[in-house]
C-alpha positions as CSV (number, residue, x, y, z in Angstrom):
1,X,-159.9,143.8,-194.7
2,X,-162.3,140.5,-194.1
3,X,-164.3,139.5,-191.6
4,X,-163.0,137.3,-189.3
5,X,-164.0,135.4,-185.9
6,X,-162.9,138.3,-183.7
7,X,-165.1,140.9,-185.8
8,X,-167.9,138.3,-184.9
9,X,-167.4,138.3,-181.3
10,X,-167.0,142.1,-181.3
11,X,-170.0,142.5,-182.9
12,X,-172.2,140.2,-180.8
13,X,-170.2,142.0,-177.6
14,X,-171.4,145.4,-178.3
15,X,-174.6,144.3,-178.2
16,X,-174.4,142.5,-174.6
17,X,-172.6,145.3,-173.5
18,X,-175.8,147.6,-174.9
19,X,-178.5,145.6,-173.0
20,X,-176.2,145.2,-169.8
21,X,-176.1,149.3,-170.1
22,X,-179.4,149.1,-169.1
23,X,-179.6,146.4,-166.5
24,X,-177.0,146.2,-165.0
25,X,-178.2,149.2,-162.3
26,X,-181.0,147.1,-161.8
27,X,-179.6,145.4,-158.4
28,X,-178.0,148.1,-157.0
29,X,-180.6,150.7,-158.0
30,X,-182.1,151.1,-154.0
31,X,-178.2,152.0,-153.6
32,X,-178.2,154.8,-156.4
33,X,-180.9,155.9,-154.7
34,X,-179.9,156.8,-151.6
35,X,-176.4,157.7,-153.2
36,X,-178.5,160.8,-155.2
37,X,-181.2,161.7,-152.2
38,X,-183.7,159.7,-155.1
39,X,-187.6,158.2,-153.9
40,X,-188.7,155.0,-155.2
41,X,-190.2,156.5,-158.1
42,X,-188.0,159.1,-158.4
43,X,-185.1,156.4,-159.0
44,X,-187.6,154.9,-161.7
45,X,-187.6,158.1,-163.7
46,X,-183.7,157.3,-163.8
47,X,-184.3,154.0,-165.3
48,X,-186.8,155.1,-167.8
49,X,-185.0,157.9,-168.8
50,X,-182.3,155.6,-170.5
51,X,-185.2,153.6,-172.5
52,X,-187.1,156.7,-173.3
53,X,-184.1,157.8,-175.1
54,X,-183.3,155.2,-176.9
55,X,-187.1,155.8,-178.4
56,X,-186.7,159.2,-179.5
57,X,-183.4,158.8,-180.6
58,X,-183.5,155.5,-182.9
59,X,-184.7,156.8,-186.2
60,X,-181.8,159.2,-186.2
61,X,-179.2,156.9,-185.1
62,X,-180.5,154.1,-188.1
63,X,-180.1,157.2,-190.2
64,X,-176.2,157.7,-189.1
65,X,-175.4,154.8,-189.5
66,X,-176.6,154.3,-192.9
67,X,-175.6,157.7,-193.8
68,X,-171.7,157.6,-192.0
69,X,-170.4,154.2,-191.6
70,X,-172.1,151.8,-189.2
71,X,-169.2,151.1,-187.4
72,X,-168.0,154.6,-187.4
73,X,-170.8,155.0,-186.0
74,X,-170.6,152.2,-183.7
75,X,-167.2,153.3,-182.2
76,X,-168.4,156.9,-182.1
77,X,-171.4,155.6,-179.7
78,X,-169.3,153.7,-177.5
79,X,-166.8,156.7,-176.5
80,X,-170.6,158.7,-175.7
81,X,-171.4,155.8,-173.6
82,X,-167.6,156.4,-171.4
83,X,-168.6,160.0,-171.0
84,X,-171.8,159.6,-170.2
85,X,-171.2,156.7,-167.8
86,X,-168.1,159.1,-166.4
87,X,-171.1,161.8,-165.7
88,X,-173.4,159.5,-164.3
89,X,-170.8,158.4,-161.8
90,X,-170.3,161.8,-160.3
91,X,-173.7,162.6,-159.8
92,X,-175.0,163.8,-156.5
93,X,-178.7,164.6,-158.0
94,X,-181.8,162.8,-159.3
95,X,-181.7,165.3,-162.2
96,X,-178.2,165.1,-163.1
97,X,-178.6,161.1,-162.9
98,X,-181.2,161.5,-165.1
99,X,-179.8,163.6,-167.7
100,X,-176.8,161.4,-167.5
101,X,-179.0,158.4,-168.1
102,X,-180.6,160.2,-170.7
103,X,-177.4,160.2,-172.8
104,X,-176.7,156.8,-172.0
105,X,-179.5,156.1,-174.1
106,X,-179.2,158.2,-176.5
107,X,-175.1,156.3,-177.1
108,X,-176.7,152.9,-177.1
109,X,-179.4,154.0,-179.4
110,X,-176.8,152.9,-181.9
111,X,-176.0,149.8,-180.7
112,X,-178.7,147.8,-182.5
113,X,-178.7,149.5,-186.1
114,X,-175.2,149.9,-186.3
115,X,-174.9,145.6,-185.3
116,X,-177.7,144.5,-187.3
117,X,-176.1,146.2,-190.6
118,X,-172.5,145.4,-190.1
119,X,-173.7,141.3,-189.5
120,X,-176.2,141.8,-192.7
121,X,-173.3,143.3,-194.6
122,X,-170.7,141.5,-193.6
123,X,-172.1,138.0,-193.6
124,X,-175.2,137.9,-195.9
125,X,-175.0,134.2,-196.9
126,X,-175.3,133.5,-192.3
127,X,-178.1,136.1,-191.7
128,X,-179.7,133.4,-190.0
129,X,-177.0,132.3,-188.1
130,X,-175.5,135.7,-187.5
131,X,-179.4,137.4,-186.1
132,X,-179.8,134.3,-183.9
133,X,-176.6,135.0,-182.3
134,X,-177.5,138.4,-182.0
135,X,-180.4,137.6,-179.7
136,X,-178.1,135.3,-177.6
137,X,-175.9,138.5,-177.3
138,X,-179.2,140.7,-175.9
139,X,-179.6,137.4,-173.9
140,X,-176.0,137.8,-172.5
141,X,-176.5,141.0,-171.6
142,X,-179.9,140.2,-169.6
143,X,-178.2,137.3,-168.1
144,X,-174.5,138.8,-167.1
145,X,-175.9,142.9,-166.2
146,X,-177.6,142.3,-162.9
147,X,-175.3,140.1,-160.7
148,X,-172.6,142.3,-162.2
149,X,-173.8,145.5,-161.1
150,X,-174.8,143.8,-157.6
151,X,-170.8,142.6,-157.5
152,X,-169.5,145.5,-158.6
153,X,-171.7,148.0,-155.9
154,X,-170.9,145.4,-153.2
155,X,-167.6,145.2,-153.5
156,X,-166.7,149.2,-154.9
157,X,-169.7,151.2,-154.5
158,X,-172.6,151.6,-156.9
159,X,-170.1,154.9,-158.9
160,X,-167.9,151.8,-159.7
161,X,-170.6,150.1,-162.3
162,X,-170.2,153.4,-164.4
163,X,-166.4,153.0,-164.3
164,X,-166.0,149.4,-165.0
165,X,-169.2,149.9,-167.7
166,X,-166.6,152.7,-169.2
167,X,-164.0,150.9,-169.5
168,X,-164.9,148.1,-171.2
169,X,-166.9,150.8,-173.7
170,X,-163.6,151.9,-174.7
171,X,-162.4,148.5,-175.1
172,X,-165.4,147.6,-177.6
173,X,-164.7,150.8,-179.5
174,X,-160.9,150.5,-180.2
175,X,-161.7,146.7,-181.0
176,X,-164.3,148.0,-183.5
177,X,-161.9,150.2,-185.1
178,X,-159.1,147.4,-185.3
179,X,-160.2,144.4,-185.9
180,X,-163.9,145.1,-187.8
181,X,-164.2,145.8,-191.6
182,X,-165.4,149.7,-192.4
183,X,-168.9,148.6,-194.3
184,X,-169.4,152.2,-197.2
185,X,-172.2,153.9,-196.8
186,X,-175.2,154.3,-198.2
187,X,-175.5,158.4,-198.5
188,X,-179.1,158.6,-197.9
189,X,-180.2,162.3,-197.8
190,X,-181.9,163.9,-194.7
191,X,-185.5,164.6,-195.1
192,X,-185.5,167.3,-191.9
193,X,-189.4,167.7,-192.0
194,X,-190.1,164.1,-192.3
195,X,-187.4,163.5,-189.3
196,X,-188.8,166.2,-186.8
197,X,-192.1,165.1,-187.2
198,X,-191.2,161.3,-186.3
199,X,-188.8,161.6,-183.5
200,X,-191.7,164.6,-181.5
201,X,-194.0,161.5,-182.4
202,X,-192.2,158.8,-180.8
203,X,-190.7,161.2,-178.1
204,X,-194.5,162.2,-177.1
205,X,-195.7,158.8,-176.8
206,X,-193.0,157.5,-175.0
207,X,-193.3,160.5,-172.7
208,X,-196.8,159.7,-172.2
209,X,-196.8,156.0,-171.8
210,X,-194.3,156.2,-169.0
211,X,-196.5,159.2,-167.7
212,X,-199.2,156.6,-167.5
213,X,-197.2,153.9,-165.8
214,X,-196.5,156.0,-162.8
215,X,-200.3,157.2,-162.8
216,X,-199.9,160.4,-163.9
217,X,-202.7,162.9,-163.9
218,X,-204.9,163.1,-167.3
219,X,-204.3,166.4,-167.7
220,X,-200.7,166.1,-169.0
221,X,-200.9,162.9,-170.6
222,X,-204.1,163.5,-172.7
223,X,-202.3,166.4,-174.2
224,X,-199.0,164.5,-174.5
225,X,-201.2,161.5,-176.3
226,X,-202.7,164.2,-178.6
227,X,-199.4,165.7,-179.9
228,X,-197.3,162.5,-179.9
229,X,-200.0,160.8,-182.5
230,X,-200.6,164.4,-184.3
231,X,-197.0,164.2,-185.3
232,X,-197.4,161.0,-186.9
233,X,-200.0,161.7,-188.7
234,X,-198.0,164.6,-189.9
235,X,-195.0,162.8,-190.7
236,X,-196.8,160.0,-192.7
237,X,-198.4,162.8,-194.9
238,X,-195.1,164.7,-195.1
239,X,-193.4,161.3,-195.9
240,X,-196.2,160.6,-199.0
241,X,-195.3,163.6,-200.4
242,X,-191.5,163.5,-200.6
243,X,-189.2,161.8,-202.9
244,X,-187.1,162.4,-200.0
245,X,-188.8,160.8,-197.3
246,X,-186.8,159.0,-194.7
247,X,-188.4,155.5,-195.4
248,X,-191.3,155.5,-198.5
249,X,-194.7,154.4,-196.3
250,X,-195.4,151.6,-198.5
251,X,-191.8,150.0,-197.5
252,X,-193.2,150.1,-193.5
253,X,-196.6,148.4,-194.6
254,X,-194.7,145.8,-196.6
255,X,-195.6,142.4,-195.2
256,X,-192.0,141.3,-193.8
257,X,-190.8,144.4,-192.3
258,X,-194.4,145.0,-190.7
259,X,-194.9,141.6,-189.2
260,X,-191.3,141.4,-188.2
261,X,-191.3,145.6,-186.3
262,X,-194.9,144.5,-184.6
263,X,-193.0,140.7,-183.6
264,X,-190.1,142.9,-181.9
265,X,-192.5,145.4,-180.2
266,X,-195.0,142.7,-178.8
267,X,-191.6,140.5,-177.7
268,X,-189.6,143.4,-176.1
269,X,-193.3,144.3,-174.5
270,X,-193.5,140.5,-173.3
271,X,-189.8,141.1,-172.1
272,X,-190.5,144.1,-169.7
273,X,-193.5,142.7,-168.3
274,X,-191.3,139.2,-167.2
275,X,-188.6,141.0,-166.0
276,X,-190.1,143.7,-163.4
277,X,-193.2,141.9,-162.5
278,X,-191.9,138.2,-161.8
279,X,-189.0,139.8,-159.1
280,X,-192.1,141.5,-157.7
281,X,-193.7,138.5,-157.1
282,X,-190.9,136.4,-155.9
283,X,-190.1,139.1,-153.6
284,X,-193.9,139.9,-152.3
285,X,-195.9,136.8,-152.5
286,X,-193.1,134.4,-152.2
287,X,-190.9,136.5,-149.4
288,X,-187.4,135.6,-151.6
289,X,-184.5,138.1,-151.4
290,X,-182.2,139.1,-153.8
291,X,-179.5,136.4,-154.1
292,X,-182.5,133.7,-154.8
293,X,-184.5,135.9,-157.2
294,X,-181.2,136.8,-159.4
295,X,-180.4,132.9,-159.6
296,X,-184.5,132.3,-160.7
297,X,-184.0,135.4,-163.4
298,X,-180.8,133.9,-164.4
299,X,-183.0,131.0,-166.0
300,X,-184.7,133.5,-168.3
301,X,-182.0,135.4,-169.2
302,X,-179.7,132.3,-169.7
303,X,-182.0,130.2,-172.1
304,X,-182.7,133.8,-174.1
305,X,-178.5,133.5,-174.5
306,X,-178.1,129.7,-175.4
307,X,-181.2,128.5,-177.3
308,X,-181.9,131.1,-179.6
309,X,-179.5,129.5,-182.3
310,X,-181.2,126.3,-181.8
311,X,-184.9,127.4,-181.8
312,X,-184.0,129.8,-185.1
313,X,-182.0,126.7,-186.6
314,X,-185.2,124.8,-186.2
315,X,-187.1,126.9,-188.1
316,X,-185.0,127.7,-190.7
317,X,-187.3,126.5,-193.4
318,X,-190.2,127.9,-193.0
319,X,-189.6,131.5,-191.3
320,X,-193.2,133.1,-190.7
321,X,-193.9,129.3,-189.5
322,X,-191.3,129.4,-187.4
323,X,-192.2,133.0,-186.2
324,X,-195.8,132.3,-185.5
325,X,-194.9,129.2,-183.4
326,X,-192.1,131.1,-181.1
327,X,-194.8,133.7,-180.7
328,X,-197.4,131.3,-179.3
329,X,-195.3,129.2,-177.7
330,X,-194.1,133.0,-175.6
331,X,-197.9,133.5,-175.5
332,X,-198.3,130.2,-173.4
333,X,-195.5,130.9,-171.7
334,X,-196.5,134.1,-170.5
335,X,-199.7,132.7,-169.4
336,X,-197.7,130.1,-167.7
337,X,-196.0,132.6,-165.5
338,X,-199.0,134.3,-164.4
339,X,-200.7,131.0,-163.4
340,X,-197.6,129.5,-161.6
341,X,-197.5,133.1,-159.9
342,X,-201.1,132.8,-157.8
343,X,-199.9,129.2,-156.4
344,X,-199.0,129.6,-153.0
345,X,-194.9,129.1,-152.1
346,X,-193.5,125.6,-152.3
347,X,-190.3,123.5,-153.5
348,X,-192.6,122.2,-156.8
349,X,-194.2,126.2,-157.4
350,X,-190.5,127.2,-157.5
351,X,-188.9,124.5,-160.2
352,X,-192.6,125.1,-162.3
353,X,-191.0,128.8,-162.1
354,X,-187.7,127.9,-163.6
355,X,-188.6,125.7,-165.8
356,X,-191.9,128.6,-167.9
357,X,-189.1,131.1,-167.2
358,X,-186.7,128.6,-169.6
359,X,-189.1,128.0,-172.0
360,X,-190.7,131.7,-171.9
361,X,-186.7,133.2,-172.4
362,X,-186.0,130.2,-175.7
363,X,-189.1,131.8,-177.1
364,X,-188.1,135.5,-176.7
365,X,-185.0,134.6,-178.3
366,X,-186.6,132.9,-181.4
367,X,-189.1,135.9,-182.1
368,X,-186.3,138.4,-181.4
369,X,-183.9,136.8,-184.0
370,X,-186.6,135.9,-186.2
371,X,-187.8,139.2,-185.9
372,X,-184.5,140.9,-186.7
373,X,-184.3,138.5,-189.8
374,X,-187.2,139.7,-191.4
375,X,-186.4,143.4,-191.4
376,X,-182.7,142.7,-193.1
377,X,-184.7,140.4,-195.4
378,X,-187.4,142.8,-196.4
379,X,-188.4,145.3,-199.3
380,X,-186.6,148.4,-197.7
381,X,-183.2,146.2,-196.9
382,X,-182.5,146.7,-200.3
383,X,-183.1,150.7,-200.6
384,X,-181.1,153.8,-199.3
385,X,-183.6,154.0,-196.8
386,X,-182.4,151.1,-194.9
387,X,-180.7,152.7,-191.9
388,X,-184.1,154.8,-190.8
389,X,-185.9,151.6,-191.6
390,X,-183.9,150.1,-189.1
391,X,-184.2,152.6,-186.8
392,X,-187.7,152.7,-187.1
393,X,-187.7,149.3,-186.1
394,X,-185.5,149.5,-183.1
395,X,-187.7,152.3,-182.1
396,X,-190.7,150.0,-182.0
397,X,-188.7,147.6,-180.1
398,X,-188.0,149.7,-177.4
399,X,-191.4,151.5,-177.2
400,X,-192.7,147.8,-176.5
401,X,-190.4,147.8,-173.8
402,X,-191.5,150.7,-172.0
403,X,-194.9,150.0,-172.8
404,X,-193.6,146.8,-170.6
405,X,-192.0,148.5,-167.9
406,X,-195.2,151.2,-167.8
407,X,-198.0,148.4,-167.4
408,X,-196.4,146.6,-164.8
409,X,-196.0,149.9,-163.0
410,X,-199.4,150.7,-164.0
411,X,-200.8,147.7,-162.6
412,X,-199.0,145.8,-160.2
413,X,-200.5,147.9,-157.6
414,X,-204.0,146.4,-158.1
415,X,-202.4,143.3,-156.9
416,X,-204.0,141.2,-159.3
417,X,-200.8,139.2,-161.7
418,X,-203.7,137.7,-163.9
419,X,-203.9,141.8,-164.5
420,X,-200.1,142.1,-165.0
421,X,-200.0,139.3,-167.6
422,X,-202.9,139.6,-169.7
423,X,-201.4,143.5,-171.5
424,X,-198.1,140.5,-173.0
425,X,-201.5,138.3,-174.1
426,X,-203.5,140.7,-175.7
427,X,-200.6,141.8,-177.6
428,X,-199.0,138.5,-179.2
429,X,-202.7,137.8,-179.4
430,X,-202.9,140.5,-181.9
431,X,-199.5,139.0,-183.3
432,X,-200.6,135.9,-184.1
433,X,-203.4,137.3,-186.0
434,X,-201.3,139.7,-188.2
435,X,-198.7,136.4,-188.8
436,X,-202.2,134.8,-190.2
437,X,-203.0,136.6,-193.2
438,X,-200.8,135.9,-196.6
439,X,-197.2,135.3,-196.9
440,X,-195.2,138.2,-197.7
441,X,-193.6,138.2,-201.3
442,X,-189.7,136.5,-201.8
443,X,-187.0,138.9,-200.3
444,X,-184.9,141.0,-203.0
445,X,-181.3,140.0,-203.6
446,X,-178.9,141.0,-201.4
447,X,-177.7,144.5,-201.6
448,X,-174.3,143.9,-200.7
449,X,-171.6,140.7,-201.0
450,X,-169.9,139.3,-198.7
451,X,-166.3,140.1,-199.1
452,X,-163.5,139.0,-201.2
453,X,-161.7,136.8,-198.2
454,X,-163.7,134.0,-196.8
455,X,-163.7,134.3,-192.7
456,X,-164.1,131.2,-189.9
457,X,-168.0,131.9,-190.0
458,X,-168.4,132.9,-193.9
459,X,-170.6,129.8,-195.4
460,X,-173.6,129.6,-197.2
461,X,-176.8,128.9,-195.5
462,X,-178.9,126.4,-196.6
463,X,-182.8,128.0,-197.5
464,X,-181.5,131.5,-197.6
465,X,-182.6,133.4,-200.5
């Protein structure tokens, strides 16, 4: 079967529905809280369980979906997502919200792999076009998550936002399987050693930077730093060694992929420092409640969703140009934010607000599409080792985001935002100077064709090679 428009929409609507998964508890989380007996930063470990997850769990689920099906895949992760919503809906415990979380994550690990394959596949001659709307779609999700799960536990109870989130996970997944083309696998083989070793590496970390965001005590996170980086350096040996390494090391050092996984990580870094640290502020320094900070979020969120086509489409021509500018046009942005942060509260301080959070969430966008462009356009997109590649990837994506989530945590409480702000600087600092060094060599043909059938969205793109 070909493509057609409602695969496309599919597509780009499992991917909102992945981010919303994890925001959309964000409003009523003070109400889950007292729903499960949960502290403050009890409740927190709730929300970070579902990001840690996703970590640990990437590198397999890339490595699924190239080895089964993406979109078997896909569907597959979607029905997890129902049970595990069901679950977290009938818990009356911190712990069993946080396993219940935890699977969450693990589901929506999928989410991003299994999209980014089927778009590639599907529609090679619109990568472009297709990655830029898949940022719009994580955009979506930002926008559309929080005022939903606000309605939702207003008007239902906070057990609700599982149930509606459940239902329209089994909506996506019998779409997927009805109206989406199957895309054949690519039968990589599992390299177990080479596996173990990675996901106790990014597992360990992730364990330990969120131990450090909620000011853990040294003596569990040294050791949890020690192992987490000893198992990488054991997986990169094991992986050297083996014809049957998940991804060949030289593939992960290859200029594309490697500018394009450290754009994604410093962007969804950038992301979770925005996100939690500017509501902080609009709540603390400038004494706004909810209703007011969800419209000023909105304007982040929203320009994420509806520019990201036009800033990619801009840069079409030149793509680490293009990348380099989005990332220091979100550096200035950032810095923006913190400086528009220490004036005190009036009508003009508020606009300025709206107006860096606009040009801060076009900028995300662009990087994040951009970003996603250069892995499908790299080395290892043409190789069986594409789906951990991916994974791989995604993993570094969402580390940067609870790396995000963990500084703010770490220090907000110091009360200074210049603080907050300058981890998102130092790091698309260091960005800007890996996009400086030589371009990366032209990307290999496409390893698969666009099918037989032309679809609504199935043209070639001008200055894609």
């Amino acid at each position: 079967m070909a493509p057609g428009r409602t695969a496309y929409v599919v597509l780009l609507a499992s991917t909102s529905l992945g981010t919303l998964t994890s925001t959309v508890v964000t409003a009523p989380v003070n109400v889950i809280a007292d729903g499960v007996g949960a502290s403050a930063a009890g409740i927190v470990v709730a929300v970070s369980a579902f990001t840690v997850a996703m970590v640990v769990l990437s590198p397999v689920a890339g490595w699924l979906c190239e080895r089964y099906g993406a979109r078997r895949v896909l569907a597959a992760s979607l029905l997890l997502m129902l049970l595990a919503g069901l679950g977290a809906s009938t818990s009356t415990s911190l712990a069993q919200l946080v396993v219940w979380r935890a699977l969450q994550g693990v589901a929506c690990s999928a989410t991003p792999p299994a999209v980014q394959q089927v778009l590639g596949a599907l529609w090679p001659g619109r990568r472009p076009q297709a990655m830029a709307a898949w940022a719009s779609a994580v955009g979506v999700g930002q926008a559309v998550g929080p005022p939903l799960g606000g309605a939702i536990a207003d008007l239902l109870g906070w057990r609700a936002v599982f149930w509606v989130h459940g239902l329209l996970s089994v909506l996506l997944a019998v779409l997927i399987r009805w109206r989406v083309p199957d895309v054949p696998p690519g039968r990589p083989p599992m390299h177990v050693a080479g596996m173990a070793t990675l996901v106790v590496g990014v597992g360990t970390l992730a364990v330990a930077v969120t131990w450090a965001g909620q000011g853990g005590a040294p003596v569990l996170l040294v050791p949890l730093g020690a192992v987490g980086a000893a198992a990488l350096v054991a997986h990169a040996l094991v992986a050297r060694r083996s014809p049957r390494a998940l991804v060949p090391p030289r593939l992960l050092v290859e200029r594309r992929y490697l500018r394009s996984t450290a754009a994604a990580g410093a962007v969804m870094a950038t992301l979770g420092v925005v996100v939690v640290a500017t509501p902080l502020h609009l709540g603390r320094d400038w004494d706004l409640g909810p209703g007011p900070i969800g419209l000023v979020m909105l304007s982040l969120a929203g320009s994420m969703a509806l520019l990201a086509p036009l800033t990619t489409r801009l840069g079409r021509r030149a793509p680490r140009a293009a990348l380099a500018v989005s990332a220091l046009a979100l550096l200035l942005g950032v810095a923006a934010v913190g400086a528009v942060g220490r004036v005190d509260y009036r009508p003009a301080a508020l606009v300025a607000t709206v107006v860096v959070l606009v040009l801060t969430g076009a900028a995300i966008g662009a990087v994040q599409s951009r970003a996603a462009l250069g892995v499908m356009r790299s080395e290892v997109a043409a190789t069986p080792s594409a789906g951990a590649a991916l994974g791989i990837h995604n993993t570094v994506r969402f580390g940067g985001l609870a790396t995000g989530y963990a500084w703010v945590a770490l220090t907000w409480p110091t009360g200074e935002l210049a603080l907050v702000h300058l981890g998102p600087v130092v790091l698309l600092l260091g960005l800007l100077a890996l996009l400086a060094g030589r371009p990366a060599a032209p990307p290999p043909a496409e390893r698969r064709t666009t099918p037989a059938a032309p679809s609504p969205v199935t043209t070639t793109t001008r200055g894609e090679s």
